[in-house]
C-alpha positions as CSV (number, residue, x, y, z in Angstrom):
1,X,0.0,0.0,0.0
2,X,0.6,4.2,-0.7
3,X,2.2,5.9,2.2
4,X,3.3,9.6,2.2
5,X,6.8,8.0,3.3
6,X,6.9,6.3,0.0
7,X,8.6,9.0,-2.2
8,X,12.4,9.3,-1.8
9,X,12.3,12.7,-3.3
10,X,11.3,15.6,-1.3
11,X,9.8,18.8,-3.5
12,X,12.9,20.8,-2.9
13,X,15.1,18.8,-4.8
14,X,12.1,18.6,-7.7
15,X,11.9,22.2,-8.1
16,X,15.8,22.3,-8.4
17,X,16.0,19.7,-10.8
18,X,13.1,21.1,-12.5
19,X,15.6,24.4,-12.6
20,X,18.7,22.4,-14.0
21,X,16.7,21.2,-17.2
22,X,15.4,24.4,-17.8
23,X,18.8,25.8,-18.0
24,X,19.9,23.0,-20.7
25,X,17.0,24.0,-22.6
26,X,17.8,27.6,-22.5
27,X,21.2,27.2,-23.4
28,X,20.3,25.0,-26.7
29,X,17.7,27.4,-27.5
30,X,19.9,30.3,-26.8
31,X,22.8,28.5,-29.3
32,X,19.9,28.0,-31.9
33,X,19.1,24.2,-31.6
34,X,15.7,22.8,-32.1
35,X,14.1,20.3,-29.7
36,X,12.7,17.5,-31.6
37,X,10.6,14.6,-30.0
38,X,11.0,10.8,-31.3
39,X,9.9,7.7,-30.9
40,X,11.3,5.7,-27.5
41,X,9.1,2.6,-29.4
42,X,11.2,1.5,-32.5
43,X,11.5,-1.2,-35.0
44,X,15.1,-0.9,-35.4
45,X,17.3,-0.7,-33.2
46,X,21.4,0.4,-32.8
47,X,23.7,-3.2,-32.7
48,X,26.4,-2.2,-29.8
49,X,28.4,-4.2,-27.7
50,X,27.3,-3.7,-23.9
51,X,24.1,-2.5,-23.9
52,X,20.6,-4.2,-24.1
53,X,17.8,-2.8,-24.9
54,X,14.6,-3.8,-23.9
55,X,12.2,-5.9,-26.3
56,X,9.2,-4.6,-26.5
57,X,5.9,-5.6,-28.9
58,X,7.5,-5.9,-31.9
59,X,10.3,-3.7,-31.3
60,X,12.7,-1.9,-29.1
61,X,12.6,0.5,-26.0
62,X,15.9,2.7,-27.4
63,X,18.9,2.9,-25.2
64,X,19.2,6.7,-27.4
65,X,17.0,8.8,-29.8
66,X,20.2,8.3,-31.9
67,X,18.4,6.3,-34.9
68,X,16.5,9.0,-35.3
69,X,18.1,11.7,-34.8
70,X,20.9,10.8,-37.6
71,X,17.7,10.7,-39.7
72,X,17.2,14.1,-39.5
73,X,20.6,15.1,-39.9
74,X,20.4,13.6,-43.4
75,X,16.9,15.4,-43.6
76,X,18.5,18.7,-43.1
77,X,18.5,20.1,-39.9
78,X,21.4,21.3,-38.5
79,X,20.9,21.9,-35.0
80,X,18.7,19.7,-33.3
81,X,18.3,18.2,-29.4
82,X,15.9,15.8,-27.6
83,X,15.6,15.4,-24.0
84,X,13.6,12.5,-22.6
85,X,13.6,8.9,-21.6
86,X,15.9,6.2,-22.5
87,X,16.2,2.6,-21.8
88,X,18.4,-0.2,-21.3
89,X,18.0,-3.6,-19.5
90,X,19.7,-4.9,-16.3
91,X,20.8,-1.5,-15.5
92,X,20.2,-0.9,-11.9
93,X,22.3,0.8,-9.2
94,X,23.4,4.4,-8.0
95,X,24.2,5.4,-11.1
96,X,21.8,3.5,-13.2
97,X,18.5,3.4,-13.8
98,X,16.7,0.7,-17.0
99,X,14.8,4.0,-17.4
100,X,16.6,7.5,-17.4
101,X,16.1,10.7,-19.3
102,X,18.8,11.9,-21.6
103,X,20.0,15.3,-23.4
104,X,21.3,14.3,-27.1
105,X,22.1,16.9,-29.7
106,X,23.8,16.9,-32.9
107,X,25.2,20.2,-35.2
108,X,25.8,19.0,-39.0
109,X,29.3,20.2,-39.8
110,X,30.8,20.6,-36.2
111,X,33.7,18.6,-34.5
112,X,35.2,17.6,-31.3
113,X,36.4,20.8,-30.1
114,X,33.0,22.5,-30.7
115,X,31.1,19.5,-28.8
116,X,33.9,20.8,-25.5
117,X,32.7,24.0,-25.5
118,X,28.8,22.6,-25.6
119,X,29.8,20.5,-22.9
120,X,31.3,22.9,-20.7
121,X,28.6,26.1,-21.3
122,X,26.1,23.4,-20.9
123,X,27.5,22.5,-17.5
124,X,28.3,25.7,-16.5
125,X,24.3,26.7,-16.8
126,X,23.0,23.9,-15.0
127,X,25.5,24.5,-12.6
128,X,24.5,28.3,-12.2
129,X,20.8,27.3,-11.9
130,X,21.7,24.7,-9.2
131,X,23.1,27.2,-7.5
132,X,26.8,25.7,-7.0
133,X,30.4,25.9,-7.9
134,X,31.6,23.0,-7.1
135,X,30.5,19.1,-7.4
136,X,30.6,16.7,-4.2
137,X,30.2,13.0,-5.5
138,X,31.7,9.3,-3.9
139,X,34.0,11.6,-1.7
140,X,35.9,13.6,-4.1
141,X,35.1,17.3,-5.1
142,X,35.7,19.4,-8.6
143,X,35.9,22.8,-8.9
144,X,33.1,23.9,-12.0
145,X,34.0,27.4,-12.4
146,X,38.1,27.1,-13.4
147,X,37.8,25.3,-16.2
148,X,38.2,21.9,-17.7
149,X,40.9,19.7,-18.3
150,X,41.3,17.9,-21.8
151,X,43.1,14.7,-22.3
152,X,43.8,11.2,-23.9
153,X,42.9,7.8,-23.2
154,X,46.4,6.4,-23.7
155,X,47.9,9.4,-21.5
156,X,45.1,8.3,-18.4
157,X,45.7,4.7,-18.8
158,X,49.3,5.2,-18.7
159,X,49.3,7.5,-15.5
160,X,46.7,5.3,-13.6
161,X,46.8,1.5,-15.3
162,X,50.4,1.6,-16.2
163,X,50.4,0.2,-20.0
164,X,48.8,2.2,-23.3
165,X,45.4,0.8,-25.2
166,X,46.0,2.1,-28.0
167,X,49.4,0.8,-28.6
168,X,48.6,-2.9,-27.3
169,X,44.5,-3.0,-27.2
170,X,43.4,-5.7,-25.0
171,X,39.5,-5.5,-25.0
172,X,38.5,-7.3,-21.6
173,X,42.0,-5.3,-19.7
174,X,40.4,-2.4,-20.7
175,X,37.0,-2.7,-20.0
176,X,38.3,-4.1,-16.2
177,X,41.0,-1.4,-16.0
178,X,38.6,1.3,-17.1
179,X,36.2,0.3,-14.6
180,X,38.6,-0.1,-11.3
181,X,41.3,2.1,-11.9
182,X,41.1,4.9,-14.7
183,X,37.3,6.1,-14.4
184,X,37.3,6.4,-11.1
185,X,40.6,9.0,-10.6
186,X,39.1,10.9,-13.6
187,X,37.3,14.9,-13.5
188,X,38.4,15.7,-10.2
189,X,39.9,18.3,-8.8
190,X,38.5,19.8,-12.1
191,X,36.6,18.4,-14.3
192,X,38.4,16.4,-17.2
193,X,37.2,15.6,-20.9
194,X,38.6,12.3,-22.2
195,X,39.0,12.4,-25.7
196,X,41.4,10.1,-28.9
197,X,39.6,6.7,-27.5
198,X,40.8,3.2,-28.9
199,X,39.3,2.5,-32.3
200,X,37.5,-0.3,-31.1
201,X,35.8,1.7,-28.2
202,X,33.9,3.8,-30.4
203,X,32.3,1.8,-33.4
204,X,30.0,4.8,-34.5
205,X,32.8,7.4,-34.3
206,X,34.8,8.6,-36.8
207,X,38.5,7.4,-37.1
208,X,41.2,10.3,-36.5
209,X,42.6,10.6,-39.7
210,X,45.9,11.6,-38.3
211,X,45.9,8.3,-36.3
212,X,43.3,5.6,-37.6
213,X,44.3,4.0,-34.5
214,X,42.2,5.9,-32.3
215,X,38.8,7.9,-32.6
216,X,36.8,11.0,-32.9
217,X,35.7,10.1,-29.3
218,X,34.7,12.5,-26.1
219,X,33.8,12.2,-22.7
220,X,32.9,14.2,-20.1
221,X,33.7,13.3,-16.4
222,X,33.2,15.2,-13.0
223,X,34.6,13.5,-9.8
224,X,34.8,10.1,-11.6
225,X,31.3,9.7,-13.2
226,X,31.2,10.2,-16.4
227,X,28.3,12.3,-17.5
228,X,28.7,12.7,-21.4
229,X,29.7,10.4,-24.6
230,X,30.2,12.0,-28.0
231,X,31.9,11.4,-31.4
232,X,32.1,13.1,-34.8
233,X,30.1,11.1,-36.2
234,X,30.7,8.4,-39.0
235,X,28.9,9.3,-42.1
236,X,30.2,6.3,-44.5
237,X,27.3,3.8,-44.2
238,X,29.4,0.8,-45.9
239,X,32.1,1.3,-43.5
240,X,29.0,1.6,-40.5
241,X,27.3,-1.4,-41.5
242,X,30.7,-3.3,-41.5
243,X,31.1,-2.6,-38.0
244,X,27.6,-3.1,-37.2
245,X,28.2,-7.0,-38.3
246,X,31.5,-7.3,-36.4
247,X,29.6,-6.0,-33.3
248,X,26.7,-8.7,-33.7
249,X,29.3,-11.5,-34.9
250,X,30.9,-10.6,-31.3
251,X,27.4,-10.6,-29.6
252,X,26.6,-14.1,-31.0
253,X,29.9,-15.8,-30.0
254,X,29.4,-15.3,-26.7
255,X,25.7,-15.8,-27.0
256,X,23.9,-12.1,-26.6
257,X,21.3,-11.5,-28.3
258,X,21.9,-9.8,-32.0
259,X,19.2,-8.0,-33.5
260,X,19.5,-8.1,-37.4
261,X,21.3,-4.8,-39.1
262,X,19.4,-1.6,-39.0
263,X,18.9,-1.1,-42.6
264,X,16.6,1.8,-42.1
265,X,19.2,3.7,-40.3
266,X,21.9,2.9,-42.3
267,X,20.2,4.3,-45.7
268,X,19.4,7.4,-43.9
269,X,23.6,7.8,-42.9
270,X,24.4,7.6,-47.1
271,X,22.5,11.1,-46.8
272,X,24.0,12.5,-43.2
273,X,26.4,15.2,-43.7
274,X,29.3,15.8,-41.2
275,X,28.0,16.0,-37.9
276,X,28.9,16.2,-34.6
277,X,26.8,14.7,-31.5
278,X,26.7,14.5,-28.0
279,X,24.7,12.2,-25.1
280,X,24.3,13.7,-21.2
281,X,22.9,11.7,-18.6
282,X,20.2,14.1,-17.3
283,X,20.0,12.1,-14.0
284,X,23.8,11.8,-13.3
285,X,24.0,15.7,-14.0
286,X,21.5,16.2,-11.8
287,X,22.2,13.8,-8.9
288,X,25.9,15.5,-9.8
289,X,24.7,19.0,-8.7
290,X,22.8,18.4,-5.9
291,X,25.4,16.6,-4.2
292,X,23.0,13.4,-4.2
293,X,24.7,10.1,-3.8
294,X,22.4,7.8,-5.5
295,X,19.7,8.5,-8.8
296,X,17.0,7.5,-6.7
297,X,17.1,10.8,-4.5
298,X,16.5,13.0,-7.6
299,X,14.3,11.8,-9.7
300,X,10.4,12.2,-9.0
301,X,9.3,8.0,-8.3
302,X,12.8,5.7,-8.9
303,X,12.2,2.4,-10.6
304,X,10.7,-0.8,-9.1
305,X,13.5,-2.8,-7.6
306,X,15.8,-0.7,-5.5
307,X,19.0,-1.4,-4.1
């Protein structure tokens, strides 16, 4: 049964969230994006290697509006955003939830260096309409008003793991190292974006052409959670739907479910022009700003099954 005790979330922290989305939305609006809503119900959906989304009908809950949003890239528009739900199975902890809400946007002709500064004026506004200046998260603190760091995945993994992925990639040490002993010494006492990730940690990215070893790849991450993932994007639909098969060859050897290729999708990316595009956990900013140690505490009724 109800009881008033049943909410985790008291109204204050509501109204402040409600505050911190408002801001993103300003700030896109104020840069000259469009909001665009999308389907969460799809027929197709995105092959990738660790995430699962849920089945649903005939289709798919999407983990991203991603599928569609490249759509209308190749459409025509240019500056676009969607901010709403998201799903992805078995996903269930402090700083997951199966369902979460998520900022994505995507400028046609735009690179790396122009998804930083979106990152950090985005930030900086939720920041001001949370009313802080610095994050508190897991024990460690970040200052949000001095600036951000930038650097490489090889350069972190050599400070904190002690041996270079993109020199000698080693799939399952990375994925343990990244977990244990890189992520969590990452964006604090400032906040830090990770960029030139391993090729094959970024399958819808495009390659550097500098150095086809690594990608077009950023992250965001304040007091070791990461709150952003972006690329420029990959815009060759041959090359896409190659790596699409090597994901679900990979999914099927070790028995995951494989979905069959997105074909829709990848007619649309012949079209896309360059682009640039950028995912922010909504929730994680949030519970980020408010100094909340679990997603629970800020989001109006949590999912069934808490910790």
């Amino acid at each position: 049964m109800w009881s008033a005790s049943s909410s985790r979330t008291s109204p204050a922290v509501l109204r402040r969230r409600h505050g911190i989305l408002r801001s993103l939305r300003g700030w896109l609006d104020a840069a000259g994006f469009v909001e665009v809503e999308v389907p969460v119900l799809w027929h197709e959906v995105l092959p990738e290697e660790h995430i699962e989304p849920p089945r649903c009908d005939r289709g798919w809950l999407l983990p991203s509006p991603e599928i569609h949003m490249k759509r209308l890239l190749a459409e025509g528009h240019e500056r676009i955003y969607a901010l709403g739900p998201c799903f992805r199975s078995g996903e269930r902890g402090r700083r997951h939830h199966p369902e979460f809400r998520m900022l994505e946007w995507y400028r046609a002709g735009a690179d790396l260096d122009t998804l930083a500064r979106d990152v950090c004026g985005l930030v900086a506004a939720a920041a001001a309409a949370a009313g802080v200046e610095r994050a508190c998260w897991g024990g460690r603190e970040a200052a949000l008003t001095a600036g951000w760091d930038r650097r490489g995945v090889a350069e972190m993994f050599r400070r904190h793991a002690n041996w270079d992925p993109v020199a000698a990639w080693d799939a399952e040490r990375f994925t343990e190292d990244m977990a244990t002993r890189v992520e969590p010494a990452l964006g604090w006492p400032r906040p830090l974006l990770l960029d030139a990730w391993p090729a094959a940690e970024a399958s819808l990215a495009r390659l550097d052409p500098g150095d086809p070893r690594v990608a077009r790849r950023l992250e965001a991450y304040v007091c070791g959670l990461e709150l952003c993932n972006g690329f420029e994007e990959l815009a060759d639909a041959q090359l896409q739907r190659r790596r699409f098969e090597e994901v679900l060859e990979r999914r099927r050897a070790r028995g995951a479910p494989a979905a069959d290729l997105p074909r829709g999708f990848l007619a649309a990316l012949a079209h896309m022009p360059p682009a640039a595009g950028m995912a922010l956990g909504v929730d994680r900013l949030v519970m980020l700003l408010l100094g909340e140690e679990h997603l629970d505490r800020v989001v109006a009724i949590p999912p069934d099954g808490g910790p």
